[in-house]
N, C-alpha and C positions, 0 to 999 in steps of 0.2 A: 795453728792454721784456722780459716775462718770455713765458714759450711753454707753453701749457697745448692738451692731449688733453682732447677728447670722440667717446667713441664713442655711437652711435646706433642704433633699431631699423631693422627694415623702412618704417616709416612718419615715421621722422625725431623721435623721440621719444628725446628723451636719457636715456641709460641708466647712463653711466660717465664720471666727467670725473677728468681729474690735473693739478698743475700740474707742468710739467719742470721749470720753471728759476726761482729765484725771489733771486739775485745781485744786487749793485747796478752790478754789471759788464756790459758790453756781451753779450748773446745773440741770438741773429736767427739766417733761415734755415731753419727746420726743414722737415727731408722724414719723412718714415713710410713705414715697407715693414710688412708683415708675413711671418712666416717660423718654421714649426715648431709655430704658433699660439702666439703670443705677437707682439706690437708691439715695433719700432724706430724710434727718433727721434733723428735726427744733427740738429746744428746748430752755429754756431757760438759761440764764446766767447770772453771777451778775459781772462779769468779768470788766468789765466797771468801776462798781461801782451801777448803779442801775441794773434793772431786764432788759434785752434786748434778741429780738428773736435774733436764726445764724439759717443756715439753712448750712450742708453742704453733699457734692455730692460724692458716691464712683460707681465704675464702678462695674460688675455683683461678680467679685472677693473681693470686698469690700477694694477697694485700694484707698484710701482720691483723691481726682478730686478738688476738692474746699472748700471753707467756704466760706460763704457770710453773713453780718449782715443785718438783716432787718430792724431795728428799731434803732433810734439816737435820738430821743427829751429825757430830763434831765427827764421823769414822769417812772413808773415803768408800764412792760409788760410782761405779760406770759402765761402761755397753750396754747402754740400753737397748731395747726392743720392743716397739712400740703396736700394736697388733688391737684392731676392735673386729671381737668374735663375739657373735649372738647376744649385740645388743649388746654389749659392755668392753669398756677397753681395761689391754691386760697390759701391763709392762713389766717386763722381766728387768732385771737387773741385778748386778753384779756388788757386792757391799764387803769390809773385811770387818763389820762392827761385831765381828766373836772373832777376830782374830786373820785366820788366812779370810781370802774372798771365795762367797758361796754365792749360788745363784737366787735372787727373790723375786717375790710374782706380788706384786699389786694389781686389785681389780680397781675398777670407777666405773660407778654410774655414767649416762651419756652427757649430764652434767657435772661431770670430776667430785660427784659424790661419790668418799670411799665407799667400796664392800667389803674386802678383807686386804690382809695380805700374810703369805706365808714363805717360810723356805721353802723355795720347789730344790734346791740338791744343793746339799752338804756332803762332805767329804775331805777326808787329808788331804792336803794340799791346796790348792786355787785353783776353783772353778767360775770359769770364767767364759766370754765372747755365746752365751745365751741366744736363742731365735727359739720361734714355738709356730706348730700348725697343728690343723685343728681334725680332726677327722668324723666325716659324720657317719663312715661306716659302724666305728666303733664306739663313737660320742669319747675319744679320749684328745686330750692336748698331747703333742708330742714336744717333748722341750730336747732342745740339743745343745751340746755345751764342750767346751775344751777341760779336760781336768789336767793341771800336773800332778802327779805325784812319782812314786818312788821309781815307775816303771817309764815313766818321761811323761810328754803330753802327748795326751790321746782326744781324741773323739767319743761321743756319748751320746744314746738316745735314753731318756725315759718320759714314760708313760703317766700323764697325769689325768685323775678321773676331778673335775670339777664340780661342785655341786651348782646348781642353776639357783643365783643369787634371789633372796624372797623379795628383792622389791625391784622385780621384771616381774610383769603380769604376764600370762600367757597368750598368744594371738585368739582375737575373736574372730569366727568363721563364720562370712554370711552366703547362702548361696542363693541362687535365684534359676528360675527357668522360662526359658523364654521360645516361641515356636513361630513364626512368619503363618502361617496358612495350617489349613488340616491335612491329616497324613506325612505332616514333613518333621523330616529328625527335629529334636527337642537340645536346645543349646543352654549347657548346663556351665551355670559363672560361679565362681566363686572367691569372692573376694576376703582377705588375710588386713588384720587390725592388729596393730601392736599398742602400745599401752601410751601411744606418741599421737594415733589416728592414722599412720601412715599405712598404708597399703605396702605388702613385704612380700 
């Protein structure tokens, strides 16, 4: 099947539609993040020959910006889950290069410069259909996943602690104070600088 974007008003009135994918090859899958204002849409494809992520970028108008493949080893890979958390995007994904499919977590820079990537959950059987949220109560990723194994498929949370990537600087904090007349309250600003210039 092919994978087409619409985006929509406040009141569900469609505004912007694209189609991603229009192969006669196998595509499925798609997740959407947004990040920098601009849309990402990972998914999979068999386009290759086996199952491989693309991730690719349209501006607010939904006008194609790039395709980027994510994955190249000969093993097959898919459901992706496309998610940009604190300044950097995560994609999870599904791979069976040790065998069954486990779930894996690649980081990138805001410019698809790698950071790492790890197994985020192995285990007997296939695990598999991956999503992650982020939580700042605890500063933990929660990753969720379907496992089979011997007890059937089931549902899954765990908990992953990430370390904050060394090439994200941390926000610079400028404040300022400002007062109209004497005797009157003191209006206290304080503006947030990431490592881009932007204001966050």
């Amino acid at each position: 099947g092919d994978i087409f974007i619409t985006r929509f008003d406040q009141n569900w009135n469609p505004i912007a539609n694209a189609q991603v994918t229009s192969l006669i090859s196998y595509q499925d899958h798609p997740s959407i993040t947004f990040a920098s204002g601009n849309f990402y849409v990972a998914y999979t494809s068999n386009e290759t020959g086996n199952k491989n992520i693309f991730v690719k970028e349209y501006d607010p108008n939904l006008n194609l910006l790039n395709t980027r493949r994510m994955t190249y080893d000969s093993s097959d890979h898919d459901y992706p889950s496309l998610n940009w958390i604190n300044g950097q995007f995560l994609l999870l994904y599904d791979s069976n290069k040790a065998g069954n499919y486990d779930v894996y977590l690649d980081r990138y820079l805001r410019d698809w410069t790698p950071i790492d990537s790890t197994v985020a959950v192995t285990a007997p059987g296939d695990q598999t259909s991956s999503s992650m949220a982020y939580s700042t109560f605890d500063g933990l990723y929660w990753v969720t996943y379907a496992s089979a194994d011997q007890t059937g498929q089931n549902i899954y949370v765990k908990p992953l602690r990430l370390a904050m990537p060394s090439q994200l600087k941390p926000c610079d904090i400028v404040p300022s104070f400002s007062s109209t007349k004497a005797n009157s309250p003191y209006t206290l600003t304080l503006k947030f600088y990431n490592d881009y210039g932007e204001l966050t």
